[in-house]
N, C-alpha and C positions, 0 to 999 in steps of 0.2 A: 766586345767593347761597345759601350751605347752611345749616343749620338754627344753625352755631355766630354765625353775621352778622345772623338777623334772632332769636334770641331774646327780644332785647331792646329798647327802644325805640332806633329809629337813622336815620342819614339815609345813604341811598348813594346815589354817580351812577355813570351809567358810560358810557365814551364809546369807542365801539368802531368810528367814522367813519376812522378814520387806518389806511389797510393796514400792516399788519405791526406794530400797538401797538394794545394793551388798556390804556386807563387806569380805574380802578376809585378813587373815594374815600370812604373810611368814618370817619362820625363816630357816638360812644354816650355816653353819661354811665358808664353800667357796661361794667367791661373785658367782651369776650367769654369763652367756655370755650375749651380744648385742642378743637382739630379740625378736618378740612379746613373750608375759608373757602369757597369759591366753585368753580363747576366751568366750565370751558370746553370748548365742544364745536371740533371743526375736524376739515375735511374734505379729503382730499392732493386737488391738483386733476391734471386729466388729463393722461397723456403726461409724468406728473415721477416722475422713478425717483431716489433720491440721498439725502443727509443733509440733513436738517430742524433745527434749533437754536430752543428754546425757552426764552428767560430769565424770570426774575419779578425785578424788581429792586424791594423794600422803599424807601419814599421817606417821610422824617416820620414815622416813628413814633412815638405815645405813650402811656405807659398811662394812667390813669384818673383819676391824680396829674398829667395833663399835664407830669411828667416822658418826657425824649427814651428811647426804645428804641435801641439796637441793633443793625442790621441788616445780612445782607448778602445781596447776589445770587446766585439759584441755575441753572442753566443744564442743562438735558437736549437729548442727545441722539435724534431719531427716524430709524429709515432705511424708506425710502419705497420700496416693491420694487409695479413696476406692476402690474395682475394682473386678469384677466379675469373675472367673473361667470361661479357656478354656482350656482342656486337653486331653492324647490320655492316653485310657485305653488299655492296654494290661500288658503279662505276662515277666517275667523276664529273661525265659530262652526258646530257641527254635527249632528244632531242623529243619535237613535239610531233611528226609527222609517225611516230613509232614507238611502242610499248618497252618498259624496260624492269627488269627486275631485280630486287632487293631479298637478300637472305638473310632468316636470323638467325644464328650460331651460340650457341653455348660450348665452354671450356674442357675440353677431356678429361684435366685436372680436378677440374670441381669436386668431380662422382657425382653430379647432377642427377636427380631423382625428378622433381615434380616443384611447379612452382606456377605461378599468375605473372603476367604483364600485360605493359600495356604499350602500346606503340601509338605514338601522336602524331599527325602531319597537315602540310599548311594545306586542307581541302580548300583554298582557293586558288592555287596553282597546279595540284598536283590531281590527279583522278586516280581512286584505289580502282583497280578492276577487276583484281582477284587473290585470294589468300588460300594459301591450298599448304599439305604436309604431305610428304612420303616419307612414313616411318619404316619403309622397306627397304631402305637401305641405312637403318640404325643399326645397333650395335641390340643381341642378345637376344632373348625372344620377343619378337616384333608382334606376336599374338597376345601378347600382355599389355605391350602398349596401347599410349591411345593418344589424341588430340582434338582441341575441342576450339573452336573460336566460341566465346563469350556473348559476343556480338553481329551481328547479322550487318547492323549497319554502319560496317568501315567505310564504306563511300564519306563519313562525312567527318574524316579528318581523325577518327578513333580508332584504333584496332586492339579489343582487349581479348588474350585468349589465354588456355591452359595450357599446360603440356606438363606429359605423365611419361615417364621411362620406367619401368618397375623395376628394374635390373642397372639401373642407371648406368652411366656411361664411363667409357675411359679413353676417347680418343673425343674432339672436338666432332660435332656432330652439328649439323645444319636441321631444324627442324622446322622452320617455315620459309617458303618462297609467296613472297609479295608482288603484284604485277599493279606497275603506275605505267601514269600517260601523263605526261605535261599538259595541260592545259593553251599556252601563249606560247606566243613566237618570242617577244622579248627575254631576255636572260632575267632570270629569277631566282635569288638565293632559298634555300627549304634546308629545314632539320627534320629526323629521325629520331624519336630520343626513344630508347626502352627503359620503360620504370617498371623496377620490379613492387607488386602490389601487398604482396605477401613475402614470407619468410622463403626463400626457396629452400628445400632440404636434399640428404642424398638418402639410397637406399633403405640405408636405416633409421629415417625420418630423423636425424640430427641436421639442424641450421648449417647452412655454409653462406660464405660471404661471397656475392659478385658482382663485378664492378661492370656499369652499365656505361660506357662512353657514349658522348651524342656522336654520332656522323652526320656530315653534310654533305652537300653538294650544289652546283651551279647548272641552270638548265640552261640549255643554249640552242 
């Protein structure tokens, strides 16, 4: 419930035991304000690719006058595109007096093969110090692999590089470790984002989809 639902003195239930229905009921003696009502979280479950359908259907309404509202049902559309995990592992808090590292991970699902990115960071807070891979403890023949930074110069808030599995993967696999240093004693907010630059493919040079989340973090 958001802020416009419990302003006031109220009673609500909510019964969200029955798959695929949310029933929610609200009573006040004072009408609520203009604004979102309630927020509902939901998660696509796995291996579902497709359109998704979400109704609200208004049931009894009254305003304050316990005269009848009005109402009618609204219906949205989601489409669910399946997609494989790309993320930066690291810790939440950091300090400046010491070096701390960030790892990038690709999905075991995927079948990750070979693809480009790029990793971006606020060079006025954060100092790169070093970006390294050990593909020796990857998956498959590690003599086929390979890893390449694109860039020489991550110091200044860019880090674009490659990475090559020829036999590509099936368990989640970490293939770059990043080492920063804070810059400032103050607390300072920073994002990570990986963009992917190219198509990433798997073994058999077909496209896959993968979903690049930003991470953040607070330095302190």
């Amino acid at each position: 419930m958001l802020n416009s639902m419990t302003a006031s003195e109220h009673t609500v239930t909510v019964n969200s035991a029955n798959a695929g229905r949310v029933s929610v009921a609200f009573a006040s003696e004072d009408a609520i304000s203009t604004g979102d009502l309630m927020q509902i979280t939901f998660v696509a479950k796995e291996n579902i690719s497709g359109t998704a359908s979400i109704t609200m259907q208004p049931e009894d309404l009254t305003n304050d006058n316990a005269n009848p509202i009005t109402s009618t049902s609204v219906s949205s559309n989601l489409t669910i595109t399946e997609k494989s995990r790309v993320w930066l592992a690291l810790s939440n808090e950091m300090n400046t007096h010491e070096s701390f590292t960030v790892g990038f991970w690709v999905e075991g699902s995927s079948g990750f093969a070979a693809g480009d990115f790029v990793i971006n960071y606020d060079d006025e807070k954060l100092e790169c110090l070093s970006v390294t891979s050990d593909l020796s403890s990857g998956e498959g023949n590690t003599s086929s692999n390979a890893f390449v930074v694109i860039n020489d110069e991550y110091q200044n808030g860019e880090i674009k590089f490659s990475v090559l599995c020829a036999n590509g993967i099936s368990r989640d696999t970490q293939f770059l470790t990043i080492e920063f240093r804070a810059k400032y004693a103050q607390p300072a907010e920073f994002e990570l984002i990986p963009v992917a630059e190219t198509t990433p493919v798997n073994r058999e040079g077909d496209a896959i989809l993968l979903q690049c989340p930003a991470a953040s973090g607070t330095i302190t």
